[in-house]
C-alpha positions, 0 to 999 in steps of 0.5 A: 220807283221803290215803292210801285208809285208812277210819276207822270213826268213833263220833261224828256228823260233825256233831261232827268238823264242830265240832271241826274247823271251826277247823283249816280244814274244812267240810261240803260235802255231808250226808256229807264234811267237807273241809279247804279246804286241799285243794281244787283247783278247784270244778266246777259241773255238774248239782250242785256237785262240789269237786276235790281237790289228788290230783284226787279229785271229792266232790259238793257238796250243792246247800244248800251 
């Protein structure tokens, strides 16, 4: 989230990944859905890492 707040989830990301692939979201690795609208940059290293517009750095699964 923005704000550092975690939210406990009852579903599969899998699911959220469903419903929320219209609303401009996608799974970058086995374990973040990220909103396209954020990225910043894609950094290719030893794996793939997606920069976030507040600089935050999320591993991108070699698969994606």
């Amino acid at each position: 989230m923005k704000d550092n707040e975690s939210v406990l989830i009852c579903k599969t990301l899998k699911e959220y990944e469903k419903a929320l692939t219209p609303y401009n979201f996608i799974r970058v690795h086995q374990s973040h859905l990220v909103n396209q609208n954020e990225i910043r940059a894609f950094i290719r290293r030893d794996t793939g890492y997606v920069e976030l517009l507040d600089r935050t750095l999320i591993p991108v699964a070699k698969s994606r």
